[in-house]
N, C-alpha and C positions, 0 to 999 in steps of 0.2 A: 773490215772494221771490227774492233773485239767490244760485244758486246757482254755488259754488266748481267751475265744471268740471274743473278740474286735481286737486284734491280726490276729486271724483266718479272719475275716469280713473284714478287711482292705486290708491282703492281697489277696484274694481269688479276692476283688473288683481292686483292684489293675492289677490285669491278667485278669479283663473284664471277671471273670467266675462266672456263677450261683451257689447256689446250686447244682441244678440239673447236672449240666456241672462237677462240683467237683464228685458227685457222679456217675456219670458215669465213671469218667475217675479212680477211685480210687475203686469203686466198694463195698463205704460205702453206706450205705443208708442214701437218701435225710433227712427222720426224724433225725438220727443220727446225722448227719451236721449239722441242723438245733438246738438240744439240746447241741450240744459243742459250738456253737456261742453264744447260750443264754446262756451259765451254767448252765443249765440244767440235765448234763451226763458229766462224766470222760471220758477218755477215753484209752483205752488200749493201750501200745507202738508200737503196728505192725499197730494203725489206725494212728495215731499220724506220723509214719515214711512215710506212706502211702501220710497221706495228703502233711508232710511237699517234698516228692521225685516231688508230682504232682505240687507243688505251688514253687519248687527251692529254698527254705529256710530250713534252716537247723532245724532237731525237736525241739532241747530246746528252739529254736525261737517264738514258739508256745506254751512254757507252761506258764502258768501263773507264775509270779515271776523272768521270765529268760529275758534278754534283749537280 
């Protein structure tokens, strides 16, 4: 699934969390974060559900193409 990394980066900053901070709490890896913010990597729905439970927005809020 292609994730909206500009999407991801606004809100992740938005909640004053780092990378690092996301990856800890969600238990993706820091690279991994770092390749869906750039588009770089897709991402699988259980990461996707993951980030979107830790950051309080709903998944398809984070896919690319979904508002």
């Amino acid at each position: 699934m292609s994730v909206d990394g500009a999407t991801l980066r606004r809100v992740r900053r938005a909640h004053a969390l780092s990378q690092r901070d996301i990856s800890r709490m969600t238990g993706i890896a820091f690279d991994t974060i770092s390749r869906l913010e750039t588009g770089k990597q897709q991402a699988q729905p259980r990461t996707i559900r993951r980030l979107a439970d830790v950051l309080g927005v709903e998944p398809r809020e984070l896919l690319k193409g979904e508002e």
